[in-house]
N, C-alpha and C positions, 0 to 999 in steps of 0.2 A: 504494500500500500504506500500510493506516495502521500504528499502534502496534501495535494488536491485529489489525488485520482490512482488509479486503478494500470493504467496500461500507456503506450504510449507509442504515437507517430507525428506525423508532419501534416504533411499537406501537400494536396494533390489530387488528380482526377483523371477522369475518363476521354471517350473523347470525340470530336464533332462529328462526326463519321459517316461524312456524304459523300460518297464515290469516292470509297476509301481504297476500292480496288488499285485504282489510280495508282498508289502510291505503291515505291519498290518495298520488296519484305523485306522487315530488319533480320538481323543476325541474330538467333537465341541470347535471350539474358535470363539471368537469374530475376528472378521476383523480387519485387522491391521489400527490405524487412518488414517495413512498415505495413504490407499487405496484410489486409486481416487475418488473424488465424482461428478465430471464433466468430465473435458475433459480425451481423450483417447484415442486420433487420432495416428494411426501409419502410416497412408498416411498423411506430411504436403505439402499443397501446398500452395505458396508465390506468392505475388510481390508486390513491392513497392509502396507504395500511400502516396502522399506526401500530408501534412495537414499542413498548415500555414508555411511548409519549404521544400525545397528538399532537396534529398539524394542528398549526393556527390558520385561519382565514390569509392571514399574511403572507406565513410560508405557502401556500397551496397556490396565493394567487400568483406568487412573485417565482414560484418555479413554474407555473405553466406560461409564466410570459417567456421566460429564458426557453424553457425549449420549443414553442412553436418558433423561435427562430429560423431552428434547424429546418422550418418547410419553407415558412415566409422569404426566406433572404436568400437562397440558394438557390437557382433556377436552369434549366439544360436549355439547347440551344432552342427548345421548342417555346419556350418560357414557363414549361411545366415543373413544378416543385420533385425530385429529389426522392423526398422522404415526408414520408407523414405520419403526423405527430396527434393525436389526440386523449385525449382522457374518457375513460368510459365507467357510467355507472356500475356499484355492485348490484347482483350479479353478472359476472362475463367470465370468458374462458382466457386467464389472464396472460398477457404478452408481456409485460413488464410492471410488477409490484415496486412500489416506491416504499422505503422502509425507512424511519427516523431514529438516528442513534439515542442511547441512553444519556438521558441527561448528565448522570453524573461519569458522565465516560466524557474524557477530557479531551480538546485539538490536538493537544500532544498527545495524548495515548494513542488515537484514532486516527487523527488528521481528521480531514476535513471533508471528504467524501469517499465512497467505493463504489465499483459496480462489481457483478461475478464473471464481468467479462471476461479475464485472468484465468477464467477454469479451463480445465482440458475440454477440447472441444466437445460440441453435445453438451456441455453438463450444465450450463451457467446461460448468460442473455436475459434472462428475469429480471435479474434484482438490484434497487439502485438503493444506495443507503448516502443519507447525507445528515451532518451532524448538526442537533437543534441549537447546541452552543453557538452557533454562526450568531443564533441571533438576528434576525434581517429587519427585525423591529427599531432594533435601538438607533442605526445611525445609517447615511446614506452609504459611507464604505461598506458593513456589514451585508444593507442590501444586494451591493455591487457584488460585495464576494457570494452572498448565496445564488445569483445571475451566473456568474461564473461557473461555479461548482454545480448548480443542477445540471445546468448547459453539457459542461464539463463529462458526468459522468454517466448522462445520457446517451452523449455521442461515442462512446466507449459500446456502447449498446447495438449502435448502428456503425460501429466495425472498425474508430480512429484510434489509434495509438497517440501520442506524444507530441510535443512541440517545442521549437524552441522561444525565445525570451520573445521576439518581437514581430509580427507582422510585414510583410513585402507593402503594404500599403507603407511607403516613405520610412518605412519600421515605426509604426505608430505601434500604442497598446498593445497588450499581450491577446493572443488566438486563446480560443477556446482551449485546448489542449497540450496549452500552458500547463505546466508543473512546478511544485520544490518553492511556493510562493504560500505566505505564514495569512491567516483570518484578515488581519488588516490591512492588507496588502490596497490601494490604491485603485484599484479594476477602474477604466472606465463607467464612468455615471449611464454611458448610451448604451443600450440594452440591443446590441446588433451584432451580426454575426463578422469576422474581419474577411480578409480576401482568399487569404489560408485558406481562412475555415471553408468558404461557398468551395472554391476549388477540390480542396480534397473531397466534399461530398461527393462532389462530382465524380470522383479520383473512383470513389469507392462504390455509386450506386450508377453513375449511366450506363445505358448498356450498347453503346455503341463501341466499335471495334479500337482498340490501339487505347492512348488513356490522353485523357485532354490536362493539359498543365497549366492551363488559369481558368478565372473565371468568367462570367459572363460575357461567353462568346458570341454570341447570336446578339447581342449589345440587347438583349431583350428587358436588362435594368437601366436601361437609358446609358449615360457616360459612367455610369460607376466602374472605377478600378482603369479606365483608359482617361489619357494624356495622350498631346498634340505637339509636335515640335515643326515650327514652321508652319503652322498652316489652322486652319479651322474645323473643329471635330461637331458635328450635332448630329443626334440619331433621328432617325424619323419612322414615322407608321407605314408600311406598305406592304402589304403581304404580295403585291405582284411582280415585288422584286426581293424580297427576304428571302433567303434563299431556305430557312424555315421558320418557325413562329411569325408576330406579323411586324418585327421592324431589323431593321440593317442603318450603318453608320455612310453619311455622308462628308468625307474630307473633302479641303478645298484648300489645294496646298498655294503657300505663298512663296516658297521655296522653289528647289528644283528635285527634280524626281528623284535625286538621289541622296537628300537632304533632309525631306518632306515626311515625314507618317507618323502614325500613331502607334502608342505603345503600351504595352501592361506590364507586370512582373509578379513573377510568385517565388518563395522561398520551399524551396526542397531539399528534404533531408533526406540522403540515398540511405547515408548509413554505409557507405564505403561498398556498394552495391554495382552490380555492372547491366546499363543501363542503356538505351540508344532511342536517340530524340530526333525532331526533324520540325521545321516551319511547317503551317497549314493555313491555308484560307481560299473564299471567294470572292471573287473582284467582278464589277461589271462598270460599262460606262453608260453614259445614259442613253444617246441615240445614237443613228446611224451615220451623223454629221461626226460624233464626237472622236475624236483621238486620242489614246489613251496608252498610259506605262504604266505597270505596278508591278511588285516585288513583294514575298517575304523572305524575314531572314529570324532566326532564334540568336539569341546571343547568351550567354555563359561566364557568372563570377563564380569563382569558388568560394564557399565559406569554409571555416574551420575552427574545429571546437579549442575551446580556450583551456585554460590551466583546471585542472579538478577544480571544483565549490562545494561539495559536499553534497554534490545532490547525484544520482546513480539514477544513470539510464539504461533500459533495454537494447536489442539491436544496433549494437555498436554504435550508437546515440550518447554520449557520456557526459559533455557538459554545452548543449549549447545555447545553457542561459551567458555563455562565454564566445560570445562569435566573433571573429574576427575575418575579414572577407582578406580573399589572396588574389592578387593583379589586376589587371585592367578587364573589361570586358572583351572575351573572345569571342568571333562569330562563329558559330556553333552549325546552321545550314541557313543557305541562299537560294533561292530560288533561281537567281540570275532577273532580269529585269525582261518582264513580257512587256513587248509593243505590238501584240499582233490579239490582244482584247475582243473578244464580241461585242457586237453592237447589241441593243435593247434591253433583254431585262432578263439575259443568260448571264448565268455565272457559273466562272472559270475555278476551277481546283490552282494556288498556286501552292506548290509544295517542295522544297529541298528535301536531298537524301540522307537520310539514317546517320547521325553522327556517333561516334562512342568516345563520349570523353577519357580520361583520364580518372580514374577513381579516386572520389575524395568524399569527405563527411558529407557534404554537401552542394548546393548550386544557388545561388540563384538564378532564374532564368526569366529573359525577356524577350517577347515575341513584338517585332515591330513589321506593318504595314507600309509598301513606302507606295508612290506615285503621285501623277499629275493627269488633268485632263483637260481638253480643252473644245468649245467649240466656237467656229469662225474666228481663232486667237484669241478669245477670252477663256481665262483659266474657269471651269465649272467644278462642280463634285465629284468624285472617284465613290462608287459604292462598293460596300464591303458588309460583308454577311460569315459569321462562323471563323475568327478569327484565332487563331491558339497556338500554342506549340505541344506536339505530342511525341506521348513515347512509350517502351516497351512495356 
């Protein structure tokens, strides 16, 4: 049992997987550690069972807001949620009991939450235990942290291991699956899921071919988790050119084609794992006037775990509340730059080949969009639908 939780991964996901024939077969890898080795449940179903204490109003309300997260904020390229999450009256045939520790059973005895995900396969996926000393009445941090930790040893339910200190969002706030962090820990006030987190749902429940390495691909949460360099990013509604759900992102580069795109990032912990990634997307331009160049490319920092702190990780995972990132960003796969685009409201696979880094703790990875479009010399929008970088 750690601080906060039960088991432990990163983050990451599955993957867009539209004419994924398209793409060359990678070379066997091993399985990433992190992959689940028990639970895997994308239906959770809850209710409250009170074991040596009852829930308050408080607690009951302030964990069913933390885990409908896990459906609300995570969404595939279709803008369909994931996993879902609900609570069900007694009697039912139960999927998951929610169980509150013993009052007089201390943070430090217990920590802070469990799940029996940790059991030998088959045995456990039931039972979430989180401890009443949290407290979520008394102050807004206490809230924070019961947000966190039901969150927390929920998603352990539906199949995540571990995480490091900080989120690929800028490294804002700690991911759900954050660990080795003491009751009054700080947690963000906003009760939402980070980019990790949407990601590896993804990582772990779509069921499209190959594995998708960020989030909201299909831009179906509007701009969230994408940035613009050079140029102007807004998504729009149009299912007659999304290439699936009903919106796709419109760039309108100010740059030049090789200069110009949009980009995400996520943070993946291999776990010193052997792994092979590649750019993915669709591009269209808009009419049969238009002219148009786009590209993608993945690019690749290494992280690497820091000095011991006293907190013990699984799967060759040790300390990376201790991150330190190694060199510059290397491009990982290219697409090369297409200028020979369909006109109207086809959209093209652009994809680079299979790369295999180099084995390290970790990566982070960024998938960027580049091009320009133009009709009669004025620059217009370049469309783009299913954007990601994926891998084995």
């Amino acid at each position: 049992m750690l601080t906060i939780s039960a088991r432990l991964a990163s983050c990451v996901v599955l993957v867009t997987g539209i004419i994924l024939s398209q793409l060359a077969s990678p070379q066997s890898a091993e399985a990433y550690p992190q992959d689940p080795r028990d639970c895997t449940r994308s239906a959770i179903e809850f209710q409250f069972k009170d074991d040596w204490g009852d829930w308050t109003a408080t607690e009951k309300s302030l964990y069913t807001e933390a885990v409908e997260r896990l459906e609300v904020d995570a969404k595939n390229h279709k803008g369909n949620s994931y996993i879902q999450v609900a609570e069900k009256p007694a009697p039912f045939n139960e999927d998951v009991t929610l169980t509150l520790k013993l009052n007089e059973d201390s943070i430090a005895n217990v920590g802070l939450g469990h799940s029996d995900s940790a059991l030998p396969f088959g045995q456990g996926c039931n039972d979430v235990w989180i401890n009443k000393n949290i407290n979520p009445s008394l102050n807004a941090i206490r809230r924070n942290t019961w947000w966190k930790v039901s969150r927390h040893e929920t998603f352990h339910i539906a199949g995540a291991h571990h995480s490091g200190k900080s989120d690929s969002r800028d490294g804002d706030g700690p991911p759900t699956m954050v660990t080795c962090y003491g009751v009054d820990y700080p947690f963000s006030g906003v009760n939402t899921l980070s980019s990790d987190d949407e990601a590896y749902i993804g990582w772990l429940h779509n069921g499209l071919a190959h594995r998708q390495i960020h989030p909201n691909l299909g831009f179906e949460q509007g701009r969230r988790d994408w940035k613009a360099k050079r140029g102007n990013l807004i998504v729009v509604t149009g299912s007659a050119v999304a290439q699936n759900g009903s919106k796709y992102a419109s760039f309108l580069a100010t740059g030049t084609r090789w200069n110009s795109y949009i980009y995400k990032r996520i943070r993946l912990w291999t776990g010193d794992d052997d792994e092979m990634y590649q750019s993915y997307g669709y591009v269209s331009r808009a009419n049969i006037a238009t002219t148009a160049s786009a590209m993608t490319r993945l690019y690749r920092r290494t992280m690497i775990e820091g000095p011991a702190n006293g907190c013990s990780y699984e799967d060759g995972i040790v300390n990376p509340n201790r991150l330190f990132f190694g060199g510059n960003w290397v491009k990982a796969s290219d697409s090369g730059m297409d200028t020979s685009i369909a006109a109207g409201n086809t959209m093209q696979l652009q994809a680079g080949g299979w790369q295999n880094p180099p084995e390290a703790d970790g990566y982070v990875l960024e998938i960027r969009a580049y091009g320009k479009a133009h009709i009669n010399g004025n620059t217009t929008g370049l469309r783009w639908d299913n954007v990601t970088g994926v891998g084995t």
